[in-house]
Structure formats: C-alpha cells, structure tokens
C-alpha positions as CSV (number, residue, x, y, z in Angstrom):
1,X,83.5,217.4,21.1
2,X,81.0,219.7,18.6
3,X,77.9,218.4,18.6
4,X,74.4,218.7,16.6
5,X,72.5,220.1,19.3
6,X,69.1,220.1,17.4
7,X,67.7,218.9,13.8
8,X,65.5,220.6,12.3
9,X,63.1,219.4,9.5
10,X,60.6,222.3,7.9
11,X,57.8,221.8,5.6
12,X,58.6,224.8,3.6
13,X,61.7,227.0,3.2
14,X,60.9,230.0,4.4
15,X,59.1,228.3,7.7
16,X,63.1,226.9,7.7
17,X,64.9,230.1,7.5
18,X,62.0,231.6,10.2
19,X,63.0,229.1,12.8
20,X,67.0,229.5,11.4
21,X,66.6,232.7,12.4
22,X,65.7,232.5,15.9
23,X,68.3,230.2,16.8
24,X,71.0,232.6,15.1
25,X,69.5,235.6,17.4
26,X,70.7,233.7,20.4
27,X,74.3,233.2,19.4
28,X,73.4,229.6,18.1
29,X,75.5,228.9,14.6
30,X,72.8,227.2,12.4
31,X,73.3,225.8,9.4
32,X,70.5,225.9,6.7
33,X,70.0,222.9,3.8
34,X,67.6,223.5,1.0
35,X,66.4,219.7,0.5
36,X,68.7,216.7,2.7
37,X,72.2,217.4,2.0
38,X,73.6,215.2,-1.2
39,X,76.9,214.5,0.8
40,X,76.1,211.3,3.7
41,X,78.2,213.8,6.4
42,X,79.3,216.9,7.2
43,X,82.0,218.2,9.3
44,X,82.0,220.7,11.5
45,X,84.1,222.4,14.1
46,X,81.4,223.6,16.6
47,X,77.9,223.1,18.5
48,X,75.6,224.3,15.5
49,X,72.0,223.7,15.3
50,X,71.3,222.3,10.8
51,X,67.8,222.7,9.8
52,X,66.4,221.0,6.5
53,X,63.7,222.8,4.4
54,X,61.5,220.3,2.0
55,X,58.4,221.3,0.3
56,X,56.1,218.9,2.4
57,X,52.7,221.3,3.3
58,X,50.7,220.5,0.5
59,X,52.7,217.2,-0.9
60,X,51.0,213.9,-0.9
61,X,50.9,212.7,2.6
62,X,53.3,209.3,1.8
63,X,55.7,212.0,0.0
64,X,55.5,213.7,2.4
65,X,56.1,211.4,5.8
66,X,58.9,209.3,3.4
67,X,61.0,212.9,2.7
68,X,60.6,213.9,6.2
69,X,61.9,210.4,7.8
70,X,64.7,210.6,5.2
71,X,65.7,213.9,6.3
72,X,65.4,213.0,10.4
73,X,66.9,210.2,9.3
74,X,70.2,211.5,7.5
75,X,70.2,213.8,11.1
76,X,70.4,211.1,13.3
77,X,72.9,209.7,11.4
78,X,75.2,213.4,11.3
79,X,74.7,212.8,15.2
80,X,71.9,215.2,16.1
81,X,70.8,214.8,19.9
82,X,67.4,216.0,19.3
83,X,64.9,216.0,16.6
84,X,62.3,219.0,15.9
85,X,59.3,219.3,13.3
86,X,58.5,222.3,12.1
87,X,55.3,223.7,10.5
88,X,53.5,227.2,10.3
89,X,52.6,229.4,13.1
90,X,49.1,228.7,11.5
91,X,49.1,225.2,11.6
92,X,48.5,225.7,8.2
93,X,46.9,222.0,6.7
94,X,43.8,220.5,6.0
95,X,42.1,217.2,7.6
96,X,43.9,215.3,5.2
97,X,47.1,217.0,6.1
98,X,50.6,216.2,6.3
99,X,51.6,217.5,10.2
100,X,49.9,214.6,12.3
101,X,51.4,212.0,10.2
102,X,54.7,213.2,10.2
103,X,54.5,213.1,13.6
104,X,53.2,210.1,14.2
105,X,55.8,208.7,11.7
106,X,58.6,209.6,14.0
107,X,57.0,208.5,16.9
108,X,57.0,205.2,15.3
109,X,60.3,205.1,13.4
110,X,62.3,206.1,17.0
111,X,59.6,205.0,19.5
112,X,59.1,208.5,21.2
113,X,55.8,208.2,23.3
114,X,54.6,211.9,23.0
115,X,55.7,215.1,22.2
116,X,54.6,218.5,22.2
117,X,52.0,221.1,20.0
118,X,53.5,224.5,20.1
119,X,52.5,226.2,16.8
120,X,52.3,229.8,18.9
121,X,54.5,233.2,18.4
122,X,53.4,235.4,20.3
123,X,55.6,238.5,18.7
124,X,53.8,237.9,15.2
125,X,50.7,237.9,16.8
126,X,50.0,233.7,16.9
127,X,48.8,232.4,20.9
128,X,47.5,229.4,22.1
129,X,44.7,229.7,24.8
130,X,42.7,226.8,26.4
131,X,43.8,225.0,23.3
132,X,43.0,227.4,20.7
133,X,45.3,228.7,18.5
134,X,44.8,232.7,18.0
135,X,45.7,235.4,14.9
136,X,45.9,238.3,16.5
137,X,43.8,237.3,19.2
138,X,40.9,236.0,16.9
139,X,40.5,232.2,16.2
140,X,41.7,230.7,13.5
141,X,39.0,229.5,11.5
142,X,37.6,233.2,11.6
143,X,40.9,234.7,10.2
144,X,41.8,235.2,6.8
145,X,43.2,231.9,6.9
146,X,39.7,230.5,6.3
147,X,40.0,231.5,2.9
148,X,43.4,229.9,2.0
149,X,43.8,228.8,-1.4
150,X,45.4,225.6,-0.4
151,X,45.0,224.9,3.3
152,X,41.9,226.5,4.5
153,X,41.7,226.5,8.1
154,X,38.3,224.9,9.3
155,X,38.6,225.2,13.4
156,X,41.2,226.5,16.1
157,X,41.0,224.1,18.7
158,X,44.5,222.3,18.3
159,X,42.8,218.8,19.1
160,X,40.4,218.9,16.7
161,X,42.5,219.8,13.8
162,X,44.9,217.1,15.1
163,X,42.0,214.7,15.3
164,X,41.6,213.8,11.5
165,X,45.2,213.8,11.2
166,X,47.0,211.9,13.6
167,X,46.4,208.8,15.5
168,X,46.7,209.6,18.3
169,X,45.2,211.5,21.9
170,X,46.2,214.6,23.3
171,X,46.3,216.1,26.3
172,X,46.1,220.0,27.2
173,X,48.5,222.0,30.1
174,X,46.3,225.4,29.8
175,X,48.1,228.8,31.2
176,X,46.4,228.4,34.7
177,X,48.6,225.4,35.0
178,X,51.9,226.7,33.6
179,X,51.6,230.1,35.9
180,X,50.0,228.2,38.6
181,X,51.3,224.8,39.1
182,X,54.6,223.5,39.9
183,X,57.1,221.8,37.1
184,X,56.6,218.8,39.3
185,X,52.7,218.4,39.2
186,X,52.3,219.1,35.4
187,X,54.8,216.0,34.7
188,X,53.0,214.2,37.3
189,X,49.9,214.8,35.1
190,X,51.8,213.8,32.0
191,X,52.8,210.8,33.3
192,X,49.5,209.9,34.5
193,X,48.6,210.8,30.8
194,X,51.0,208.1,29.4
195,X,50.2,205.4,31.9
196,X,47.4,205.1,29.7
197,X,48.4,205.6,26.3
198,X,51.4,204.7,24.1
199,X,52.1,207.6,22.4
200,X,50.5,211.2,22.7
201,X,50.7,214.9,21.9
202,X,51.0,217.7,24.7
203,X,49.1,220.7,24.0
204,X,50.8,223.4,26.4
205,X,48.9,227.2,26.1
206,X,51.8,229.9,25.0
207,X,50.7,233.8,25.1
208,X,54.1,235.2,26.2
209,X,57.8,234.8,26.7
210,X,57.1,233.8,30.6
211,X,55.3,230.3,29.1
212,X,58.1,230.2,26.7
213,X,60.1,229.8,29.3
214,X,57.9,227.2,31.2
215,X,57.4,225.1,28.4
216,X,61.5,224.5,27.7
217,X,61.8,224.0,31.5
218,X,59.1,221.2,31.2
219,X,59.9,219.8,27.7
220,X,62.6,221.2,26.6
221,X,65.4,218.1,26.7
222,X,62.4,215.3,24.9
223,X,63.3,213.5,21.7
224,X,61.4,215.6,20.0
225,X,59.6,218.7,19.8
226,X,57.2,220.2,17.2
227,X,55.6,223.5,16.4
228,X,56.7,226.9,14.7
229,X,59.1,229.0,15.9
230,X,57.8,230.4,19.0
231,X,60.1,228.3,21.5
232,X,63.3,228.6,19.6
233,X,64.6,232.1,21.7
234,X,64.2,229.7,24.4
235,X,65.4,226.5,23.2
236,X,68.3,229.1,21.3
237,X,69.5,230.7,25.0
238,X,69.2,227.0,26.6
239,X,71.9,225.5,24.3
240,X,74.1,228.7,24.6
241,X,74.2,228.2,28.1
242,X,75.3,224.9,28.1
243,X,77.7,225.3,25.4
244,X,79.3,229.3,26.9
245,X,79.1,229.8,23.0
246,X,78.0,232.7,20.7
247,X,78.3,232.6,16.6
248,X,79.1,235.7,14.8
249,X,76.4,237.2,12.4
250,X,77.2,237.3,8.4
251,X,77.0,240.9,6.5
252,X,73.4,241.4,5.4
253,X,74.2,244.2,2.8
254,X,75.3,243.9,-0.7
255,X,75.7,245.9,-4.4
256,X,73.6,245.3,-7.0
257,X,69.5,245.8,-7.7
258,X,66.8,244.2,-5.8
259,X,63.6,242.3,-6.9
260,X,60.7,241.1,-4.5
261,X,58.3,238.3,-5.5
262,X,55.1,238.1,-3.7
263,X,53.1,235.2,-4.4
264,X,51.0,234.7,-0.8
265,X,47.5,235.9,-0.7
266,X,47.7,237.1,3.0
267,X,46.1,240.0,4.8
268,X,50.0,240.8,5.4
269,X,51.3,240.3,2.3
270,X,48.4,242.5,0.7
271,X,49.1,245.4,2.9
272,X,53.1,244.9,2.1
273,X,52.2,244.9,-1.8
274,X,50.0,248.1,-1.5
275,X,52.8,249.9,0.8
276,X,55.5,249.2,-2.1
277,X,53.3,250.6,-4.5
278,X,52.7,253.7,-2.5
279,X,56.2,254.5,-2.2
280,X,56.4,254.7,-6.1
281,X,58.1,251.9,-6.5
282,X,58.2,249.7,-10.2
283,X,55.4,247.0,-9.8
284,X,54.5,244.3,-12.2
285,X,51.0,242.4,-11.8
286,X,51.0,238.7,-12.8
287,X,47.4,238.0,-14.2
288,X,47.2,234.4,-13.4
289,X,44.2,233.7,-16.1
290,X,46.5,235.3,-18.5
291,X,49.6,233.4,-17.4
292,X,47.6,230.0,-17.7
293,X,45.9,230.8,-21.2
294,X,48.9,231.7,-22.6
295,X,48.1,235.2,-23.1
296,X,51.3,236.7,-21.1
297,X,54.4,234.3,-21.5
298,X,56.9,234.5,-18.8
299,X,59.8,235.4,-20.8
300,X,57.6,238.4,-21.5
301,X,57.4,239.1,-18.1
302,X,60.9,239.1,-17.6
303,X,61.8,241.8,-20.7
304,X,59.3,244.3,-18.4
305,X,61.7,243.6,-15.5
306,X,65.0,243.5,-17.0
307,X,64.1,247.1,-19.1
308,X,63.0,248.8,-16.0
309,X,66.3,251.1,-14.3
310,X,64.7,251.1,-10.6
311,X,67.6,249.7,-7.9
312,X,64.2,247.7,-6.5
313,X,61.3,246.2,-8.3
314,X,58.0,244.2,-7.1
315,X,56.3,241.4,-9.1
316,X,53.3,240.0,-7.4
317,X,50.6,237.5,-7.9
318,X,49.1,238.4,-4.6
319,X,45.3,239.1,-4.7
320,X,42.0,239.4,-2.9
321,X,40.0,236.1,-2.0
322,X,37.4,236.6,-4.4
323,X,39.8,237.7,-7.2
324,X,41.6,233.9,-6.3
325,X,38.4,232.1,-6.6
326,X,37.6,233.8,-9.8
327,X,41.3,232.3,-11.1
328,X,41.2,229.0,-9.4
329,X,37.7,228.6,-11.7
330,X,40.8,226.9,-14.3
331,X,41.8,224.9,-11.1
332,X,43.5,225.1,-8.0
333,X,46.8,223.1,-8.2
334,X,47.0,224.4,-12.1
335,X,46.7,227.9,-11.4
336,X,49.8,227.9,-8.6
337,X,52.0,225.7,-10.4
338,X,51.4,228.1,-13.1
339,X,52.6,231.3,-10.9
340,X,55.5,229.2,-8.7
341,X,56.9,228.0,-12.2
342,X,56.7,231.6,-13.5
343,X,58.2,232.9,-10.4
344,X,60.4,230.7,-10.1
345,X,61.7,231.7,-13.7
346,X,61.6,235.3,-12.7
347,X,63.7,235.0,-9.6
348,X,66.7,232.6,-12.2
349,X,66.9,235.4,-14.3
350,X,67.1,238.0,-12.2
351,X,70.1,236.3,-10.2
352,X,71.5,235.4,-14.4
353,X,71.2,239.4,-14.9
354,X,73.1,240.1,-11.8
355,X,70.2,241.2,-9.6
356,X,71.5,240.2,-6.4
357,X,69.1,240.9,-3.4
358,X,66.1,238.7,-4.0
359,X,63.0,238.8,-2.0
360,X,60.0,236.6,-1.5
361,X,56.9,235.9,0.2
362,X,54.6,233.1,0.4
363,X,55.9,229.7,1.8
364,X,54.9,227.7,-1.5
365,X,56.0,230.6,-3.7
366,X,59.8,230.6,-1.6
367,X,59.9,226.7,-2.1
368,X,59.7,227.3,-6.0
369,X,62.2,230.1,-6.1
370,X,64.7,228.3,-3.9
371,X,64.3,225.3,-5.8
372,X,64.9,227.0,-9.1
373,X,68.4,228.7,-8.0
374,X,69.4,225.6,-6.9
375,X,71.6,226.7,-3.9
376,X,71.8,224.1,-0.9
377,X,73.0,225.6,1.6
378,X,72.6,228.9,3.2
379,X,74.6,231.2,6.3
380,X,71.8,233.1,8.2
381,X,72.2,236.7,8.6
382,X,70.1,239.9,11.1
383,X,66.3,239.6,11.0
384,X,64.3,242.0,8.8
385,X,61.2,241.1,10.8
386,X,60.8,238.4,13.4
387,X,61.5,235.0,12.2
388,X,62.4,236.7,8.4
389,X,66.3,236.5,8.3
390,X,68.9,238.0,5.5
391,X,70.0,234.5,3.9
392,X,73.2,234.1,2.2
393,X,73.8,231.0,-0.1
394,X,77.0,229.1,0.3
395,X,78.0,228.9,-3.1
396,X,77.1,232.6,-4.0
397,X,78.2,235.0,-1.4
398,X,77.7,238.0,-2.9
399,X,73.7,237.1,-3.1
400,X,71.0,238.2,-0.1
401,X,68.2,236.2,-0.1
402,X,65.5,237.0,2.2
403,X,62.0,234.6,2.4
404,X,58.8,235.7,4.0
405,X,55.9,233.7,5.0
406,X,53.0,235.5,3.6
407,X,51.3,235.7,7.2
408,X,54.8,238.0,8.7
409,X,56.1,240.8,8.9
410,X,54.9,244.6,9.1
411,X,53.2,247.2,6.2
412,X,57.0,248.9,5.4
413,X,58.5,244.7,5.2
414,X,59.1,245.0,1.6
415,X,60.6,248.4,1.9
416,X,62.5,247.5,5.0
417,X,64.2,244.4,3.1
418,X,65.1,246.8,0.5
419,X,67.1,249.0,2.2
420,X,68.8,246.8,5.0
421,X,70.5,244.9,2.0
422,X,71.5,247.5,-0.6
423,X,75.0,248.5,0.1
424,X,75.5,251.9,-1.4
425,X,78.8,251.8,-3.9
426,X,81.8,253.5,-3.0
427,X,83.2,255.7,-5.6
C-alpha cells in the first residue's frame, strides 16, 4: 500500500523546494504544498515524500509553533511515518527564535524524547565540526551572516544558539566518533544520554557524504529529524531502497520571457546580481527609501519592466550591509514588507503579462512572491544548483518557477536559470 514515507514542514519556501529537491534527485516522487493543503486528504497512488512550506523564520514564535503543529499535524493525519523540520543550512534565527521551539513543540505534542541537529551541507559549503557550524569553513558568527538584516547570527556553536531557544540539553557525537566508533557504542552513549533526561537534541558533526551516511545509519528511522538539507541524498537513496522505486523528472524548459527577483542581501546573491549585470543583461534597482517615501510607486516599476524587449530581465533590492543599515534607519520590519509587497507585485504581473519563467532569491523575498501567485502546489523538476530545483505549479503547467536562498548557488546562478528554462520556439 503507498505510503507517506516522510513529512516535511519548512520555514520558508524556498528552504521547501531546497530539500524537495534532494529527495527528487534520488528517484523519490515529492510533492510540494505552499501553506497546509486546504483539502483534509489527498490521494495518492505511490511512496511519495509531501513537504509543506510556511513563512515561519521571522513569524512570532506562537505563530509560528501553532502553523507548524497544524501542518505536522494535517501530516500525521494523511499518514506520514515520519516527521522532519526543516530550517536554513545557516541556522538562520535569533535567541528569540522560532527553531528550538518548534522543536520542542513536537516533542511535546507526539512525546519524541530527542532528535537530531543537522543544519550542515557540505556541497554548498555549510559543516558542522566539534559542534560548530561552518560557511565555507569559517564560523558563523564571522560570516556575512553576522550582518543579516533579520536574523543576525551571534555564535556557531550549535548548543549555544540552541541554548536561548529551546528547553532543553544537548548532547554532541563529534567526527572522531562517527569515523571511529562503532554504530553500537554511539547509541550506547545516547541512551546513557536519555537515562538522564526526558527529551534532548543530538548534535552529530557532518563534513562529508561518508558522515551523511553514518548519521542515517544511526538516526535515520527516529520520529523525527531536523536540519537543512544535507541528509536528504541519504535519507532520499534509503527510502528508494526499500521501496525498488524511482519517479520520473518533469520538463524544466518552457516559451516565454524570464524575470529574476533578488531580494537577499547575501555575499552569493551580490556576486549573482553583479554577474547578470555583466552579461548585459536589463536590470532594474529598487531604492528601498524611495519605495517607502513614496517617491517610486510599484506600478511604476512594473511599466520599466513590461516596456523593456529583453527575453530575461533582473529587478533587485539586493545591497551592501551598510547601504541596508542606511535604509533600515525608516525601520527594519517596514522597509522589507515594503520590498516583499513590491516584489511580490512585480512577480503577479509578470505571470498576468505572460512572463512565464520566474526567478527568485532570498527565502523571505520567495515566501512573498509565492504567496502572491497563489499556487498550492508544485511538481519538482532538475536542479539548477544544489538544493535550487526548476518548480512547476500544479494549476499552471506552462510556468517554471525556480526559488533560491540568497546564501546558494554559484556567480553564473542567475544566468544558468535563464537558460536551462527558455525553450527556444520552433518555427
């Protein structure tokens, strides 16, 4: 009988179609909800993995812990055998933030006693050693993720940014013990772990695909798991095994102009922006002082972009850290909603106008845009970088839709998304 083999709950929708993606590289059919599915059930006719994206990062954290139970919740009830919480390869939160208590929430609400911290992946670049989460093999909190707009990341050793969060201990399996010891003796250290407390979280040290594969032998077949992507090739090749099944991918390609909206202040997305712009390509620059004084209206914006003849055009709000402290001087929260809402805008009109390969960076920028268009439900498609897949909305077919977190992908992404979805028209 088919079966939900895991379900899925992001905190943003393009860390939902990153993790999506994974799964879908290893043959596993994966269905993809923007928000929990209006309808109670769905039906299905094979083993497929259903991820839900909400727009918990920065929410409230009781908005945020009641959407995600609702979502784990409407899982359960579809029949899903295991449940998994996904957040940014970055750990991207603040003390106050929303990852510990989710967790701790489930815990609660299906009395799991501990589960694992695996934010790493190690092909973009993100490892966890003696505890510490790595960019590029530099700590965290000496990144450029010290400097986020939103969730400025304060120290890279996973307890401590657990500490103000959740409720709970943790406990650390460093690489010396996953190359070193046997399966045996770490869960005998894990059990003697949980002999003393209730509930816990497992910090295991991921710097390749060799303790990928340790940690889904040790952990793989708990309750639940949480972390980015990094374990999902693993986790994906695990349930195709079991199940001798392997899904077909969808056409990534399709007529009609292209538009990119960039709205993450990354190193990566920076260097993405400045590559577009090199090759000549139409870019538009969204002031955000003039878009919140009124000065540049949005439906100005979008006559600039709809009179342009170029097949592929940028608009970006991406910027330097000192240029977004200079516009976050009219206030943080005000100045984003300002540039998600006119994004957001952007992105409707362009689908309206039959622009039909949309592309977007920036996790809180993708939640706006996806949000706008409305679509619920997506087929996965090939990877333009890892963890960036080709999307393709149920109720529109003919529409690619590809979303970035502003931390991935290489210099040429932009360009690269272009061209692996224009189909070129056949006279």
């Amino acid at each position: 009988m088919p079966k939900i083999h895991l379900g899925i709950v992001a905190d943003d929708f393009s860390g939902a179609s990153d993790v999506a993606s994974f799964l879908v590289e290893q043959g596993v059919k994966t269905y993809l909800f923007n928000g929990i599915p209006k309808n109670g059930y769905i039906e299905f006719d094979e083993n497929i993995a259903i991820v839900i994206a909400l727009k918990t990062r920065t929410e409230v954290t009781s908005l945020a812990v009641q959407q995600s139970l609702e979502a784990f919740e409407w899982l359960k009830n579809n029949g899903a055998e295991q449940l998994y919480v996904k957040y940014c390869s970055t750990f991207d939160s603040t003390k106050e933030g929303n990852i510990g208590p989710i967790i701790d929430a489930v815990f609660d609400r299906y009395n799991i006693p501990y589960t694992i911290i695996a934010p790493a992946l190690p092909v973009n670049g993100r490892t966890v050693k003696n505890g510490h989460l790595y960019v590029n093999g530099v700590p965290l909190d000496e990144t450029h993720m010290r400097h986020h707009p939103l969730t400025p990341m304060w120290d890279s050793d996973l307890t401590k940014l657990l500490e103000p969060q959740g409720k709970y201990p943790s406990i650390k399996v460093d690489y010396q013990m996953l190359e070193n010891w046997s399966n045996e003796e770490i869960l005998e250290r894990i059990d003697n772990f949980s002999k003393e407390h209730e509930h816990f979280y497992v910090i295991p040290d991921y710097m390749n695909e060799e303790h990928a594969k340790k940690i889904v032998e040790l952990f793989g077949d708990l309750d639940l798991l949480t972390g980015g992507s990094g374990i999902m090739t693993e986790l994906g090749r695990k349930y195709r095994e079991e199940t001798k099944q392997y899904a077909e991918k969808v056409k990534s390609s399709t007529k009609g102009k292209a538009i990119v909206l960039a709205g993450s202040c990354s190193q990566a997305t920076l260097k993405q922006v400045d590559a577009f712009k090199k090759s000549e390509g139409k870019s538009i620059k969204l002031d955000p002082i003039q878009i919140v004084n009124g000065e540049k209206t949005k439906e100005e914006i979008w006559k600039e972009i709809a009179e342009s003849e170029d097949d592929a055009i940028l608009v970006y709000s991406s910027d330097r850290p000192e240029n977004v402290r200079k516009a976050q001087e009219a206030g943080t929260k005000k100045v984003s909603n300002y540039l998600e809402q006119t994004t957001a805008y952007i992105a409707s009109q362009a689908v309206k106008n039959g622009f039909t390969r949309i592309i977007v960076a920036g996790g809180e920028t993708s939640g706006a845009v996806t949000k706008e268009l409305g679509y619920d439900s997506y087929i996965i498609g090939e990877s333009i970088a890892p963890g960036v897949p080709v999307l393709v909305p149920l109720e529109n077919p003919d529409l690619r839709v590809i979303l970035k977190s502003g931390n991935f992908g290489q210099e040429d992404f932009f360009l690269r998304a272009v061209d692996i979805t224009k189909e070129d028209k056949v006279d």
